[in-house]
MDAnalysis code that builds the backbone (N, CA, C; Angstrom):
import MDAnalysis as mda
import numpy as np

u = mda.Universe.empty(216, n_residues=72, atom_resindex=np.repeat(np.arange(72), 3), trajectory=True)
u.add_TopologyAttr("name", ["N", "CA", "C"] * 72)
u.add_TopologyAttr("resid", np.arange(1, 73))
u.add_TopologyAttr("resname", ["UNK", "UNK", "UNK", "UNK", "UNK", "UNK", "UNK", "UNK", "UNK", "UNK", "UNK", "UNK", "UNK", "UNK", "UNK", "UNK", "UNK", "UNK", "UNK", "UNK", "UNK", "UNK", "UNK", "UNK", "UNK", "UNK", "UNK", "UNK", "UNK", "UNK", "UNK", "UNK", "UNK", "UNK", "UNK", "UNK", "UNK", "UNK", "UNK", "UNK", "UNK", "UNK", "UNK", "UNK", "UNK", "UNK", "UNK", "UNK", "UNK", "UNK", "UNK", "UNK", "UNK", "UNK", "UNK", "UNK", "UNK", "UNK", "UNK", "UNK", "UNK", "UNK", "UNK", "UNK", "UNK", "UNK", "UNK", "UNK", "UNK", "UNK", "UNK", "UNK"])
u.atoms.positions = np.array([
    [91.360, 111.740, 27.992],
    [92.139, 111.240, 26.874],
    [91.434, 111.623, 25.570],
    [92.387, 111.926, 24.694],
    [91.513, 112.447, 23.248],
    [91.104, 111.062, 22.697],
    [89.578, 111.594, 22.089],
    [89.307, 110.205, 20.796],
    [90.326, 110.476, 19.762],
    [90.041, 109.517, 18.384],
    [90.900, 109.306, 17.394],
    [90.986, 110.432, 16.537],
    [89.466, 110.881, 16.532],
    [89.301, 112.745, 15.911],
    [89.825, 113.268, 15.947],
    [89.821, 113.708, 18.088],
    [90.451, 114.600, 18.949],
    [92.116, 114.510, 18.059],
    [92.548, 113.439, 18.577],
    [93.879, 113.528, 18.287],
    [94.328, 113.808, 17.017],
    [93.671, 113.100, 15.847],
    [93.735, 113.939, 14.219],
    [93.774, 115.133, 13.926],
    [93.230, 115.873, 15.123],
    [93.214, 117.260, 14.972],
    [94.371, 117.897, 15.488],
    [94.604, 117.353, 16.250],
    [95.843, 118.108, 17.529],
    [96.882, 118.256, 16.719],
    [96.665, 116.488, 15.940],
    [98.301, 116.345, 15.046],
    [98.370, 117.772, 13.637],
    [97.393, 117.394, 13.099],
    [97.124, 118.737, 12.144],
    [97.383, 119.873, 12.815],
    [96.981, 120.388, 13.270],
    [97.353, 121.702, 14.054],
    [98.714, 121.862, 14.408],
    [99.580, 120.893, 14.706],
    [100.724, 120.900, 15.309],
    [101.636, 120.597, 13.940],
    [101.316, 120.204, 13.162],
    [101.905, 120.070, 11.967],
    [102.131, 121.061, 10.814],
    [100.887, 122.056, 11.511],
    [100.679, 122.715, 11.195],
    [101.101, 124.703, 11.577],
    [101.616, 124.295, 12.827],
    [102.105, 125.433, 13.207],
    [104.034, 124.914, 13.108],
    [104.309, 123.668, 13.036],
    [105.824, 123.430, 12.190],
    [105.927, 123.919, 10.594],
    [104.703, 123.614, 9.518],
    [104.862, 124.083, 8.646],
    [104.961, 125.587, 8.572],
    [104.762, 126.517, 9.401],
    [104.417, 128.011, 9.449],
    [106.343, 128.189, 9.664],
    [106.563, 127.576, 10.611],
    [108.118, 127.421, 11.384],
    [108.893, 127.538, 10.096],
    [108.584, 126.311, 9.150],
    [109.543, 126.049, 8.012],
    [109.332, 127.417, 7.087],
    [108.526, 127.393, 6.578],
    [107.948, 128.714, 5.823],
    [108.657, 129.959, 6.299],
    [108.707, 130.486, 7.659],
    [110.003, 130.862, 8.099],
    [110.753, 131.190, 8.171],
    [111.257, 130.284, 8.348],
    [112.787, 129.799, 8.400],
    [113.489, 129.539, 6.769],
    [112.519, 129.177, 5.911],
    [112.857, 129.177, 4.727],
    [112.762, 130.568, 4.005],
    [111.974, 131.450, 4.334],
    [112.147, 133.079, 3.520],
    [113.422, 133.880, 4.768],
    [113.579, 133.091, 5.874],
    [114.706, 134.088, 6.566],
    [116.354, 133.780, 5.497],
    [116.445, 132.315, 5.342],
    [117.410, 131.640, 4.735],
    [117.598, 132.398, 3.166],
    [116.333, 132.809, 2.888],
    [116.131, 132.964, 1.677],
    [117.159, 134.955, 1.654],
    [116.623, 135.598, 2.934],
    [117.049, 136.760, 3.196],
    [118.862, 136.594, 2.768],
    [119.585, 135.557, 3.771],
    [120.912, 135.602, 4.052],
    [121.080, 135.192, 2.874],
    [120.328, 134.446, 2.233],
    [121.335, 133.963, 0.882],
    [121.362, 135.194, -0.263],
    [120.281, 135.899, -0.035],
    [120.284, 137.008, -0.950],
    [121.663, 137.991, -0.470],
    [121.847, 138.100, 0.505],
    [123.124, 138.753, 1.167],
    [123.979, 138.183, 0.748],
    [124.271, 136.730, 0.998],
    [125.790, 136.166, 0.544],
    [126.247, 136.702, -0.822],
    [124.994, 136.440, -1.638],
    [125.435, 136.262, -3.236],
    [126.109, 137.634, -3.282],
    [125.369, 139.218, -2.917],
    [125.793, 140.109, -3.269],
    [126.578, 140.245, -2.354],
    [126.891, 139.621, -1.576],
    [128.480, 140.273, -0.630],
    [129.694, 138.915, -1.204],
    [129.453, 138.469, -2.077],
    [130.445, 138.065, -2.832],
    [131.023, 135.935, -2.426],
    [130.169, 135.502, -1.365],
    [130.055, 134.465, -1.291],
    [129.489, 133.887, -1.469],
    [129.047, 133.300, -2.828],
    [128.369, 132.883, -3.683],
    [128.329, 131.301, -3.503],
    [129.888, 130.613, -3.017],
    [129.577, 129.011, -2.845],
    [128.465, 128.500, -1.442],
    [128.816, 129.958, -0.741],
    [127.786, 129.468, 0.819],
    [126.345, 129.845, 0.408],
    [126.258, 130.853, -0.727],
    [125.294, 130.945, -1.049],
    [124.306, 129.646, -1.679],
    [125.179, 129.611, -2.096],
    [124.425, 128.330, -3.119],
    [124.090, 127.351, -2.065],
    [124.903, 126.838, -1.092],
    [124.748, 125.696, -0.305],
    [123.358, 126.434, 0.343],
    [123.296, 127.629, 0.554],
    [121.844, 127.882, 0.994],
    [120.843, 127.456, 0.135],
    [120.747, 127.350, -0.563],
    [119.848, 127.282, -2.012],
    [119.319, 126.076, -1.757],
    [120.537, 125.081, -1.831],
    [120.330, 123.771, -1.299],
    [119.291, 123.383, -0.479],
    [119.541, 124.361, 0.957],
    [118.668, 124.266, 1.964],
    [117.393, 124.761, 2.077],
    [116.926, 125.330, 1.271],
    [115.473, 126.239, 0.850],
    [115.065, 124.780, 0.150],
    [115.957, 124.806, -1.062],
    [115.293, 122.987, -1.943],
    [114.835, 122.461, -0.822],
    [115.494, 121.763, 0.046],
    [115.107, 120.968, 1.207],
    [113.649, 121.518, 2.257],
    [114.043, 122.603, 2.580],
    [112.540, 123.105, 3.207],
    [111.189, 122.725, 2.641],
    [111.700, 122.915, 0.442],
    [110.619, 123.177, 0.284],
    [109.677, 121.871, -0.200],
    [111.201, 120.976, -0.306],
    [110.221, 119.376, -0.693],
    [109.771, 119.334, 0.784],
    [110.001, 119.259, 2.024],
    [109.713, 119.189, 3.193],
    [108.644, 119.486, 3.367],
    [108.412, 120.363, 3.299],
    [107.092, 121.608, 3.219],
    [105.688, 120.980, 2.638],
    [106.397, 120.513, 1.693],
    [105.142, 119.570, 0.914],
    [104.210, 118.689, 1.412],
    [105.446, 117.974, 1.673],
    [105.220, 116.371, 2.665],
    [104.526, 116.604, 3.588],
    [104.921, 117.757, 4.569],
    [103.882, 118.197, 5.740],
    [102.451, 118.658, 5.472],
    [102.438, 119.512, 4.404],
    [101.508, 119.788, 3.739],
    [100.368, 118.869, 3.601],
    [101.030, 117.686, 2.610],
    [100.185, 116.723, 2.418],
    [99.774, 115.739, 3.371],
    [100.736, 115.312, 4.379],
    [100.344, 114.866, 5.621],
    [99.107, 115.466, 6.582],
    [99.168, 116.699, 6.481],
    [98.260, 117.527, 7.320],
    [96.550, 117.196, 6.505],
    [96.990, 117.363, 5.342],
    [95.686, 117.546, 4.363],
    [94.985, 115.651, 4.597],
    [95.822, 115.246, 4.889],
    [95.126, 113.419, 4.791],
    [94.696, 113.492, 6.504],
    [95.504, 114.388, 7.072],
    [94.898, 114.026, 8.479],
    [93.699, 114.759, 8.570],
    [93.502, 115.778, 8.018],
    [92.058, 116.531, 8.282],
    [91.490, 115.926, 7.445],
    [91.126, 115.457, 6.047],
    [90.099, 114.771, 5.392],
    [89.707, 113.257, 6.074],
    [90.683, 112.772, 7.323],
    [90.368, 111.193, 7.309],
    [89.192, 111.747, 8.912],
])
């Protein structure tokens, strides 16, 4: 069984290979939306836009979660 360390670490790491996921998934999103705009669908575009916003407050949070789990 992991100590409390052990497991602080595991979680970081694993939080840490989701943040890589988002990062991602957020420059692939970032690809199609660059497509929409210039292929002329600009409202789905935008709703992408939306969804990058969202990745990227997301992104943060994990970020900062990760950073309190490795300093504690």
């Amino acid at each position: 069984m992991l100590d409390n360390s052990d497991a602080k670490i595991a979680t970081a790491d694993a939080l840490t290979l989701l943040l890589h996921n988002q990062h991602a998934l957020g420059a692939a999103i970032e690809e199609i939306t660059k497509w929409l705009a210039q292929n002329g669908v600009k409202n789905v575009a935008e709703n992408a836009v939306v969804a990058m916003e969202t990745l990227d407050t997301n992104a943060q949070a994990i970020t900062d979660a990760i950073l309190r789990l490795r300093l504690s």
